[in-house]
C-alpha positions in Angstrom: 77.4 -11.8 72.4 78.8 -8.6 70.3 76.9 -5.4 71.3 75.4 -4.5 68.3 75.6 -0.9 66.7 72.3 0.3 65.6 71.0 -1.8 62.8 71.0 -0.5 58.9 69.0 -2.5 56.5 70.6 -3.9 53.5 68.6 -1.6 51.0 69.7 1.5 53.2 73.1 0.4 53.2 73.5 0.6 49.5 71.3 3.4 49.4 74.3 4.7 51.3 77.2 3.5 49.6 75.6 4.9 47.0 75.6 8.4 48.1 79.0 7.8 49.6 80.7 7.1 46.5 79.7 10.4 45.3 81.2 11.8 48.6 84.0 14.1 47.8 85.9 12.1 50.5 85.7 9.3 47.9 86.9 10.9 44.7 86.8 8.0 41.7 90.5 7.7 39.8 88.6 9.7 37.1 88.3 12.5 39.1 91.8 12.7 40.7 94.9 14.8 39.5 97.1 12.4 37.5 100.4 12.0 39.3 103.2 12.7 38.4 104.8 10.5 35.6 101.3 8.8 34.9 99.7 8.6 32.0 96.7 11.5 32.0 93.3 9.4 32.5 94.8 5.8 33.5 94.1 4.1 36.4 97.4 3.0 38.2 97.4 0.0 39.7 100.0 -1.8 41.6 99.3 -6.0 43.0 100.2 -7.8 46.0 100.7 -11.6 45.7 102.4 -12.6 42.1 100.9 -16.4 42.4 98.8 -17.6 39.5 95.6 -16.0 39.8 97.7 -12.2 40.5 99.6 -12.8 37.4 97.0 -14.2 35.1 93.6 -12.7 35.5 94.6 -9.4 37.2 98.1 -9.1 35.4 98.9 -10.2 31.9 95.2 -9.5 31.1 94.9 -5.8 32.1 98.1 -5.3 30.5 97.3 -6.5 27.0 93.1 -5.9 27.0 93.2 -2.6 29.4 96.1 -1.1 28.3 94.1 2.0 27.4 92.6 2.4 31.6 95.1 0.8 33.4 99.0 1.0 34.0 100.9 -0.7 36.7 103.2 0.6 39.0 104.7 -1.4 41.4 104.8 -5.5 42.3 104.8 -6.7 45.5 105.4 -9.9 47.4 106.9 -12.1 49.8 108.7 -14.0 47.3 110.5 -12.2 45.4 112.0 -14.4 42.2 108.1 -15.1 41.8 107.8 -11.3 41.5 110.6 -11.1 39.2 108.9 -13.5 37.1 105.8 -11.8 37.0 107.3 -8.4 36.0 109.0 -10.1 33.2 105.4 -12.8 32.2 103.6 -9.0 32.2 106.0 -7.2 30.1 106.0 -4.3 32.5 108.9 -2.2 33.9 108.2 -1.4 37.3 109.6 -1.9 40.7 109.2 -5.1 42.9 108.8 -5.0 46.5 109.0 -7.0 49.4 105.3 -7.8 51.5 107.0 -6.4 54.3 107.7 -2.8 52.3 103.7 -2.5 51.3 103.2 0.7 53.0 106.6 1.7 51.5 105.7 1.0 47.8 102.1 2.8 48.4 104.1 6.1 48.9 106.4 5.8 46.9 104.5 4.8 43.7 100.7 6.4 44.4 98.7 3.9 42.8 94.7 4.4 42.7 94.2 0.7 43.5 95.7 -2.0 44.6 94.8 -5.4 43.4 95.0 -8.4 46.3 95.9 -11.5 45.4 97.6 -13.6 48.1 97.1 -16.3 50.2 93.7 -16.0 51.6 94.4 -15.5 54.9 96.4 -12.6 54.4 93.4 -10.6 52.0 92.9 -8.6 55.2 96.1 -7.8 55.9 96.8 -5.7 52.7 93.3 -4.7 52.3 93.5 -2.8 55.4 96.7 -1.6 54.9 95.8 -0.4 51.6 92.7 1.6 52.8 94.5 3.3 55.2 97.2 5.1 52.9 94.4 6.1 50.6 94.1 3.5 47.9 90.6 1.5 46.5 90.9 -1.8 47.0 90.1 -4.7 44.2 90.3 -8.0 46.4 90.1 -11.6 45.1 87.2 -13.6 47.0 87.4 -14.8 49.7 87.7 -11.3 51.6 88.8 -12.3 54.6 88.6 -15.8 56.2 87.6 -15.1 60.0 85.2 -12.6 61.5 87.9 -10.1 63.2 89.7 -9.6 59.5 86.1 -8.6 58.4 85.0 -6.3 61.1 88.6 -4.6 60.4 88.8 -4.2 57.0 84.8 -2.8 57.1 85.7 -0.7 59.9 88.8 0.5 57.8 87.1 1.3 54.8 84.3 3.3 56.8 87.7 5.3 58.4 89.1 5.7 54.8 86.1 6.4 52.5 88.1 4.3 50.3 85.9 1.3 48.3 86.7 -2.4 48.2 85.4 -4.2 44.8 85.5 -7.9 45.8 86.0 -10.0 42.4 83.1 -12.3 42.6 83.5 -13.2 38.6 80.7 -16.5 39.6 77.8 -13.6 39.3 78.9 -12.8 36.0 78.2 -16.7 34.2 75.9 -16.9 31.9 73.9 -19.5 34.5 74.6 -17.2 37.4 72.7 -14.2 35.5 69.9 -16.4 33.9 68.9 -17.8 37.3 69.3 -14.3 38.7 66.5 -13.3 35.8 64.5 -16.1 36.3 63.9 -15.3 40.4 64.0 -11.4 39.4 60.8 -12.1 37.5 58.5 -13.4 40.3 57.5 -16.3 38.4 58.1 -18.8 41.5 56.6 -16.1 43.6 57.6 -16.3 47.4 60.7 -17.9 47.5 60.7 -20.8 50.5 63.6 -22.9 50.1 66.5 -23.7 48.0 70.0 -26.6 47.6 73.0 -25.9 46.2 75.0 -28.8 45.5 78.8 -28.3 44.2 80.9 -31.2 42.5 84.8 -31.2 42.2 86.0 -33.9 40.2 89.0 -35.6 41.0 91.0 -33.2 38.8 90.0 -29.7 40.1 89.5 -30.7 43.6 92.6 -33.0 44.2 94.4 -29.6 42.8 93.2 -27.8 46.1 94.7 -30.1 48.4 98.3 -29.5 46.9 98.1 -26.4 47.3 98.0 -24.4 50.4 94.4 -24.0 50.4 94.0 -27.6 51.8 95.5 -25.8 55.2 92.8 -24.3 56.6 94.6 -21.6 58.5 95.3 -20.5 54.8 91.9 -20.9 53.0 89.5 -21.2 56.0 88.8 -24.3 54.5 86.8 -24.8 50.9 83.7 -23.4 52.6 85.6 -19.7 52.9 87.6 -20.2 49.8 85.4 -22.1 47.3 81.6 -21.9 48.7 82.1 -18.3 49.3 81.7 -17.9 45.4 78.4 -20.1 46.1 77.3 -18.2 49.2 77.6 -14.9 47.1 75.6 -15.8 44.4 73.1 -17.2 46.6 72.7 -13.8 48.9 72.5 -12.4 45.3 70.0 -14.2 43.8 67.9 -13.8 47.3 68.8 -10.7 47.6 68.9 -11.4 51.3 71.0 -12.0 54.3 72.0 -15.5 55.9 71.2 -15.6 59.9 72.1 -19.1 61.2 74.5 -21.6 59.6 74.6 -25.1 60.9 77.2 -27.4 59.4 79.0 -30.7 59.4 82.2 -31.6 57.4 85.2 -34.2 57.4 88.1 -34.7 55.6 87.2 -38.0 54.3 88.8 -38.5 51.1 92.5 -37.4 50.9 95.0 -36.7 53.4 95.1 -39.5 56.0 92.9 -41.6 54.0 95.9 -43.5 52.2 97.9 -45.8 52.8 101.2 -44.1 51.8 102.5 -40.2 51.4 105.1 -38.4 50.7 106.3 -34.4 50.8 105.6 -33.8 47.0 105.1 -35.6 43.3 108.5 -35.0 42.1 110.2 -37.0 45.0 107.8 -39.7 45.6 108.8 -43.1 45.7 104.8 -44.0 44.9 104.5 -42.3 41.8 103.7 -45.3 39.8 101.3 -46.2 42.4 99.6 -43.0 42.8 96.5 -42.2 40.6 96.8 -38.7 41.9 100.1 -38.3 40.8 101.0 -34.8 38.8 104.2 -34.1 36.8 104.4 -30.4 37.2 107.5 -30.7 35.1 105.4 -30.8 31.9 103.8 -27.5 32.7 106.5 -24.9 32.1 104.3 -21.7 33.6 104.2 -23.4 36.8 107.7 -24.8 36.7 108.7 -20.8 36.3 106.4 -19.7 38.7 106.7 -21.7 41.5 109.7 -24.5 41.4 111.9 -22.4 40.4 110.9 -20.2 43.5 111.0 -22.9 45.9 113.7 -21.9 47.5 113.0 -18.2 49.1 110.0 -19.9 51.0 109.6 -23.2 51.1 106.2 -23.5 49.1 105.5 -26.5 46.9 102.9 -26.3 44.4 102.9 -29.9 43.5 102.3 -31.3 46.9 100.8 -34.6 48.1 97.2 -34.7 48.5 97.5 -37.5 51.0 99.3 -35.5 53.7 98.7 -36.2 57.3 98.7 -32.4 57.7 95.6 -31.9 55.6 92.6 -30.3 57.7 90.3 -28.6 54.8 87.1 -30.5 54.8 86.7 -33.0 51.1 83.3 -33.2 52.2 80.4 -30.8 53.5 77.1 -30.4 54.0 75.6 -26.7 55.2 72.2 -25.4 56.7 71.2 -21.5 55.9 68.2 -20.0 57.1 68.1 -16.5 55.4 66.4 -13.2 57.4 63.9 -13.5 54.4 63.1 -16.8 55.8 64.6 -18.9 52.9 66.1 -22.4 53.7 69.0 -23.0 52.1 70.9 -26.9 52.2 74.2 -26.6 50.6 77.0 -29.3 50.2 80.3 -29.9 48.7 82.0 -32.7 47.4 85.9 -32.2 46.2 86.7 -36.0 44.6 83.6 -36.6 42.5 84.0 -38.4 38.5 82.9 -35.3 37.0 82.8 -31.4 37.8 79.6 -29.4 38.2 76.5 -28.0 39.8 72.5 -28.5 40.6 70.9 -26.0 42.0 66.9 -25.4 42.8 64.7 -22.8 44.1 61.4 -23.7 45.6 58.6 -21.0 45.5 55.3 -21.1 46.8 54.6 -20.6 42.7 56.7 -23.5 41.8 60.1 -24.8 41.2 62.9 -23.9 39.5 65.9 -26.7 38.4 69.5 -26.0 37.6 72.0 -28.9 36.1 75.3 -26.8 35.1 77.7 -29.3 33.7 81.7 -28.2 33.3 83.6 -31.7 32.8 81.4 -34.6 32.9 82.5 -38.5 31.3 79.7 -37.9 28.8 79.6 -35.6 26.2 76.5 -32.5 26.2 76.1 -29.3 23.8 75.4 -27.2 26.3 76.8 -26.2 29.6 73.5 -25.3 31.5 70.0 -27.1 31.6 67.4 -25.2 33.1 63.5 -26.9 34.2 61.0 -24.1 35.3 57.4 -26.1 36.6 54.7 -24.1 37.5 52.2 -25.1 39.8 49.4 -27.0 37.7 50.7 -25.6 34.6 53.4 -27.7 32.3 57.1 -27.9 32.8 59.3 -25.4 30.4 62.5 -26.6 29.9 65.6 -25.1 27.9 69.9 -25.0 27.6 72.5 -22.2 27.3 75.9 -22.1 26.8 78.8 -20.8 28.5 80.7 -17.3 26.8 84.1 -17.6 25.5 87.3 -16.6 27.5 88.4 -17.6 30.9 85.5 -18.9 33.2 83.2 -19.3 30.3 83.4 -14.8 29.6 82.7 -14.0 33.1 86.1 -12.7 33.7 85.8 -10.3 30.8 82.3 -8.7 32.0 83.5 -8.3 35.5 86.7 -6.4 34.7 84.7 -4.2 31.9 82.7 -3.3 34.7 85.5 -2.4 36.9 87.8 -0.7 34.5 85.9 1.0 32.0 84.3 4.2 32.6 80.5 4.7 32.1 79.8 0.9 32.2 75.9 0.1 33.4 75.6 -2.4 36.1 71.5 -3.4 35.9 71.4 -6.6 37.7 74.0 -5.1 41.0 76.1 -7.6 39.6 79.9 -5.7 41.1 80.2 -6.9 44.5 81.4 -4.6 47.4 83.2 -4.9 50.6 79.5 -5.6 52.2 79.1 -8.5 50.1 82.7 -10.0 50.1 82.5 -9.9 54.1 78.8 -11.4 54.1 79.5 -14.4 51.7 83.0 -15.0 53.9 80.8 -15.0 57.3 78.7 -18.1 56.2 81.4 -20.4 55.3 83.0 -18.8 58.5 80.1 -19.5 60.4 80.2 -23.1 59.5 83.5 -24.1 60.0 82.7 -22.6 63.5 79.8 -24.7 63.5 81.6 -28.3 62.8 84.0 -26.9 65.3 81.3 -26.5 68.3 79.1 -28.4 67.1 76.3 -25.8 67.6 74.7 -23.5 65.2 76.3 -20.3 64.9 73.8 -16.7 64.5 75.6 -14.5 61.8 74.8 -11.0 64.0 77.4 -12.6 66.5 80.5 -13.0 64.2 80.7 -9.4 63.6 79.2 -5.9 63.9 77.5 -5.7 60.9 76.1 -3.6 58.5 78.2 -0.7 60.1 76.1 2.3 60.6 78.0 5.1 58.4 78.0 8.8 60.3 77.8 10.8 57.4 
């Protein structure tokens, strides 16, 4: 067991933070001098990882919506056609660096931020990296994806007094914040227990396991790269801390569960056979982004879902008791008919249902139900509907929080380093579980909450 640094609650951590931040050790991109070159009051930004995500919610986006806060100043990654591609999908003139020359384009461009959007497993990496050479860090979730990366990447921001935002966009649907009302209300009173239950249909989950995330030493498995999303809202709704994890999981649906293979779609000799088959040919974006890249790395976006290689668990099933004493049973299922969510909260008050649909075989007017029954009183019942934009307009409200100035934040809703590590431990914590085969206590993955000496 880890010897533990004196404990620091979780309200006295932000209480903290929140003095911190005003540190002059952690000057905002407000308050800095404007480098050289820069235009006076934006925020310069530069990415690591051009992939999908990098180039499409964290690039083209800022570019043409933030153009006013934000400018970029450098792309970097490990491929670099897909970089050359991104510079030229965002419209930008800026230079493109190799992942090996990070620390080289930090000095020689001086952005305020960088945006992280790799591979999961390497979030730490760059995170760490960028702390160090004095940039804030905006970090796609998961954080990190085993308990060393977090311990570092907290222990380097501490160092630094630099701040990590970690993107947690799930707090920001229009579900996410009505359930967090509903709970911030006290109408079910003490909370005792609570399920989350996630569906992937066979479209959005079969995706996963073409990709590299159905390696689990890229994604830590769905429980780190999915459930984390999950895990997060969860801790937030509580507003507590998870303490033991106990967990099973297989993979019991794709990968060796077929009677034939091959490397990819495009050269299989089962294509008529397949019903997972994808013809990533009709998609030019991805044709651009990734076959055409193939080459300087080997990846393959449109790869089989029935490979023998294949480790990240189809199908889970997680225990959480919370410090708070809350129960939590969570399970995932990634090759279900249709795509969605229930949820439920159990209070010594009542209960509280959640049925969040996203692609279903039948056809609704609404993408959220919601069923609050109070002890001996009747059951109220009512629907809301997602925003517009990506991810039903959560993407929007989480990047006006992050890039424009003077934004309110009443429901906590940006998500820090603390909360990015904390949501990672739990699906790290069981994936060590259906390793071992043993419960696994939170306090002894990691150090944590750091006590701050200032």
């Amino acid at each position: 067991m880890k010897k533990k640094r004196n404990p620091l609650g979780r309200r006295k951590f932000l209480e903290r933070s929140a003095v911190l931040a005003t540190a002059p050790l952690a000057l905002s991109w407000q308050d800095a001098a404007t480098p050289s070159g820069s235009a006076a009051g934006k925020k310069r930004l530069a990415m690591v990882g051009t992939g999908s995500r990098g180039t499409g919610m964290w690039g083209r986006s800022l570019v043409e919506d933030y153009g006013d806060q934000v400018e970029f100043v450098a792309l970097c990654d490990a491929n670099q056609k897909r970089a050359a591609y991104a510079k030229k999908y965002l419209n930008i003139d800026v230079p493109l660096y190799q992942a090996s020359d990070f620390v080289k384009m930090i000095l020689e461009t001086k952005p305020d931020s960088v945006i992280v959007t790799t591979t999961d497993c390497f979030h730490a990496k760059y995170v760490k990296l960028a702390l160090e050479h004095g940039c804030d860090v905006i970090c796609e979730k998961p954080l990190v994806t085993n308990a060393q990366q977090g311990q570092e990447i907290l222990d380097a921001e501490k160092r630094s007094g630099k701040k990590i935002t970690t993107t947690f966009n799930a707090r920001f649907g229009t579900s996410s914040e009505e359930i967090k009302k509903v709970l911030s209300s006290g109408v079910l009173g003490r909370i005792i227990s609570a399920e989350f239950q996630e569906y992937l249909d066979i479209s959005h989950g079969a995706s996963y396991f073409r990709r590299w995330h159905g390696k689990k030493q890229y994604s830590g498995s769905l429980l780190v790269h999915k459930a984390s999303h999950h895990f997060d809202q969860m801790n937030w709704w509580l507003d507590a801390d998870p303490e033991m994890v106990n967990a099973f999981g297989q993979v019991a649906f794709y990968g060796k569960n077929n009677a034939f293979r091959s490397t990819h779609c495009r050269s299989c000799a089962f294509s008529s056979d397949c019903q997972f088959y994808w013809d990533i040919t009709k998609e030019q974006r991805q044709m651009d982004l990734y076959v055409a890249c193939e080459k300087e790395d080997g990846y393959v976006r449109d790869g089989c879902v029935w490979d023998n290689d294949i480790d990240t668990y189809d199908s889970m099933t997680t225990e959480i008791k919370y410090k708070n004493g809350v129960l939590l049973n969570y399970s995932l299922n990634a090759f279900m008919p249709y795509e969605g969510q229930q949820i439920a909260f159990n209070g010594e008050l009542g209960r509280f249902d959640i049925r969040i649909y996203h692609r279903q075989p039948w056809e609704v007017d609404y993408t959220a139900e919601y069923r609050l029954t109070e002890n001996f009183k009747e059951t109220k019942t009512w629907t809301t509907t997602s925003g517009a934009g990506e991810h039903g307009g959560s993407d929007k409200k989480l990047k006006d929080l992050i890039f424009l100035k003077d934004r309110p934040d009443p429901m906590q809703q940006l998500a820090d380093s603390r909360a990015g590590v904390m949501s990672s431990l739990i699906g790290i914590a069981a994936y060590t579980s259906i390793e071992t085969g043993k419960p696994v206590a939170i306090d002894d993955l990691i150090e944590f909450p750091l006590v701050w000496d200032w």
